[in-house]
Steps between C-alpha positions, in 0.01 A plus 500: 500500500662331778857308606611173622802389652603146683789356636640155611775447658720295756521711779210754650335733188320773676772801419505422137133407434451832683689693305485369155076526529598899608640509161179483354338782687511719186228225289219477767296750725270301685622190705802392600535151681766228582478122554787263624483108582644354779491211745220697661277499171461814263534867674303800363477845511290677226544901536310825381767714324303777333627754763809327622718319329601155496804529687395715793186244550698187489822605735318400800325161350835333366634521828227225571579316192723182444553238205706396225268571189191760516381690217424894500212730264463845455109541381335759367151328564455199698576384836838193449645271539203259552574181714280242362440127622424257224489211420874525353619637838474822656679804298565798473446706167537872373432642201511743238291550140150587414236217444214629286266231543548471864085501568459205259795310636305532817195411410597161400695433795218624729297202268764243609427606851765677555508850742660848499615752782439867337699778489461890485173579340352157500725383253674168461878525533635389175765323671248316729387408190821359357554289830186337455549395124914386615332287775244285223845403340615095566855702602623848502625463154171386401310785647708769381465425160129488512521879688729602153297317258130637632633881636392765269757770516771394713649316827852493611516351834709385830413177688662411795485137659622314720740370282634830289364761292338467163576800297266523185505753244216609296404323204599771234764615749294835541725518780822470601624219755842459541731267789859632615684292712830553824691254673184280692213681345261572193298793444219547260374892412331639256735821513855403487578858670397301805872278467804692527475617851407187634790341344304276183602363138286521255484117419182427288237770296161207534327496150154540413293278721794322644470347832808434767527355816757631757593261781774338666561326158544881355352541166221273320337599197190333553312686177686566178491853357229565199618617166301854535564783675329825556700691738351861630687728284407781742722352792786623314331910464303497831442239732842343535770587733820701341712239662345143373507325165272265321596305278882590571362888351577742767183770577759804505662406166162498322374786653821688376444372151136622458648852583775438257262360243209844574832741431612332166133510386467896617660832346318696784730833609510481854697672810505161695354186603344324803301179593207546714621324784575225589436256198541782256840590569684228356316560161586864506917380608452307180384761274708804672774253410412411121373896444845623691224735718569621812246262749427619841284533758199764484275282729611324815343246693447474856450175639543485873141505501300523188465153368421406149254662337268226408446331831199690618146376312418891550516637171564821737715393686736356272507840361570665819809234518592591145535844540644503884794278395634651190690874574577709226861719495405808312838596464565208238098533357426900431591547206583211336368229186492208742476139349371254729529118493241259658467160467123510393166713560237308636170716545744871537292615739835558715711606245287767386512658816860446532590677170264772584751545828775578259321755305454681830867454621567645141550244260508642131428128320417218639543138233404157628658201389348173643734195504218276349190495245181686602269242771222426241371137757496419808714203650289194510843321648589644785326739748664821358208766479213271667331734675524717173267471206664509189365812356628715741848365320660837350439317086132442574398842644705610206310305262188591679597911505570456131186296374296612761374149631682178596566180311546159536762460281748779493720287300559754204649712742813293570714595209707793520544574169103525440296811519282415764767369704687868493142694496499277876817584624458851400183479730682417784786765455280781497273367838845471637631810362790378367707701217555170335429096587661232329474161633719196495424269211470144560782359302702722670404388845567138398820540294616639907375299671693217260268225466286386207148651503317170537642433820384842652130602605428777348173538556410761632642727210399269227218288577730191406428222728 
């Protein structure tokens, strides 16, 4: 998905703008990259961090760097920040989102004679793209407003100028964007997990489409917030660090109210519970908690040098990740009816292996309670599952296993008190080889998560746009 972080301040930024951007390592896989402004003009450095990660290739390169407001990304896709000169100035600009109608954007501004560096595979970088449509506007203002008004999908966005830093949240607020502030300095993150250490106070959550301008000056709303918004609700299962909040809703909170929510819904006799880790294990806290279960640990998780398991584009490889990084204690498996917690299955491909490891170490049941709805779309927001096609989901090949062909509206599939939606479900236990599945229903998941429906994006489990 990606992360962005800036800071402006009185005195020299590097050490926080450093840091804070490391504290969205966990949302991108791809690119790292850092920009600061000084008397000097703009200084770069744009990194590969698919093998390394951000820190350990940026140690050397802040050394070098100098300036009292930069801006930082963490990308999963495209090189950034961009330093663009226009006709407003010369900027900097990062960004995160998913614009769907990126090629016909293009082709209009290629009409206006406009021109486009390309990135990996010959593709336009989106946020190339959203430089070029900033720098037709009479002022920054102006031009950011066309980007949100003509992006399909969504933007959320850093600029850096001479002057300050425009921070710009997406139009439906897809995203989070949020500005803390310390004695002679303002930082804006998208993961608030990125404050405390560095010594910031949450001042300001931006609204949908908001726009404000950090300088000397401090704080300028330059855009008013919009009346809608369509937060990702999966931030709070998934993506989202356990430390942050949006919205003032902390990710660790929710996540242990889905598990307490899946217990009060189950009757399931059980010897204990577990999350599949790490995400999963504050839903299963929640439900060992609301069940009174004993949770513990049958899987641990080595990370000194397995990353996470959905970096590599190898289908094999991620597998090879998957499995290397997970170790099973038979001692607490053989034996036992084991109820695991996860905060969603996406195609299972992993997960069936890993439950198959705990019928080998001994494991007499093995129940699967996801924190959210079965994935029935794929996000058309936000660059979760691009490279994936959206019936390798886990609810379409279960629709397709049942029916025996795909469809193009699996719609009757979505409620779980229906027949086809269990006959589905019941698919995917048995490829998985589950003793029993029961998944999260949705007005569970938003009842936790504590905000009305119509402000969450639920998309992806509901088709609701």
């Amino acid at each position: 998905m990606g992360g962005l972080f800036g800071v402006f301040s009185n005195s020299d930024c590097i050490e926080d703008l450093f840091y804070g951007t490391d504290y969205h390592s966990h949302l991108g896989t791809r690119r790292g990259g850092l920009t600061v402004k000084n008397f000097g003009g703009f200084q770069r450095y744009i990194k590969d961090i698919t093998t390394t990660q951000f820190r350990s290739k940026f140690e050397d390169d802040i050394k070098k760097m100098h300036g009292n407001k930069g801006i930082g990304v963490i990308s999963d896709y495209d090189d950034q920040p961009l330093i663009i000169s226009s006709r407003l100035g010369v900027f900097a600009i990062a960004t995160v989102g998913r614009i769907n109608n990126l090629e016909k954007l293009a082709k209009e501004a290629l009409k206006n004679g406009s021109h486009f560096s390309e990135m990996h595979g010959g593709e336009i970088n989106p946020t190339e793209m959203v430089a070029t449509i900033i720098s037709q506007g009479s002022t920054y203002e102006e031009g950011i407003q066309k980007v949100l008004d003509m992006i399909d999908g969504s933007c959320t966005m850093l600029i850096l100028t001479d002057e300050g830093i425009y921070a710009v949240r997406d139009k439906l607020g897809r995203t989070p964007l949020i500005i803390g502030e310390k004695l002679g300095s303002y930082a804006v993150a998208m993961e608030t997990c990125a404050f405390p250490n560095i010594e910031y106070k949450i001042t300001k959550y931006l609204g949908p489409g908001e726009v404000i301008f950090i300088s000397e000056k401090g704080l300028e709303q330059r855009i008013a917030p919009g009346d809608r918004m369509q937060i990702c609700a999966f931030l709070w299962v998934y993506y989202g660090y356990p430390a942050s909040n949006y919205e003032g809703i902390n990710v660790e909170v929710v996540r242990y109210k889905c598990g307490s929510y899946l217990a009060k819904k189950d009757d399931v006799e059980i010897d204990l519970v577990a999350g599949i880790p790490d995400s999963g294990t504050p839903h299963g806290l929640g439900y060992s908690s609301e069940a009174k279960i004993p949770f513990s640990r049958p899987f641990v998780k080595y990370t000194p040098t397995w990353p996470r398991s959905f970096m590599p584009q190898d289908q094999s490889i991620r597998e090879l990740v998957a499995k290397m990084k997970l170790i099973p204690i038979k001692e607490l498996i053989d034996g036992k009816r084991l109820l695991f917690c996860e905060d969603s299955i996406v195609r299972g491909t992993q997960l069936r292996d890993t439950i198959q490891r705990l019928y080998n170490s001994g494991a007499k049941e093995v129940h699967m309670r996801p924190a959210c709805p079965p994935l029935i779309y794929s996000c058309k927001f936000l660059n979760f599952s691009r490279s994936r096609s959206e019936l390798d989901l886990a609810g379409r090949w279960g629709i397709r296993e049942l029916i025996g062909k795909d469809i193009d509206d699996p719609a009757e599939y979505i409620d779980p008190e229906s027949d086809n939606y269990k006959a589905m479900v019941d698919v995917i236990r048995k490829r998985l080889q589950l003793t029993t599945l029961k998944y999260q229903k949705l007005e569970d998941l938003v009842k936790a998560i504590g905000l009305p429906k119509e402000k969450l994006c639920t998309y992806c489990w509901d088709g609701v746009e």
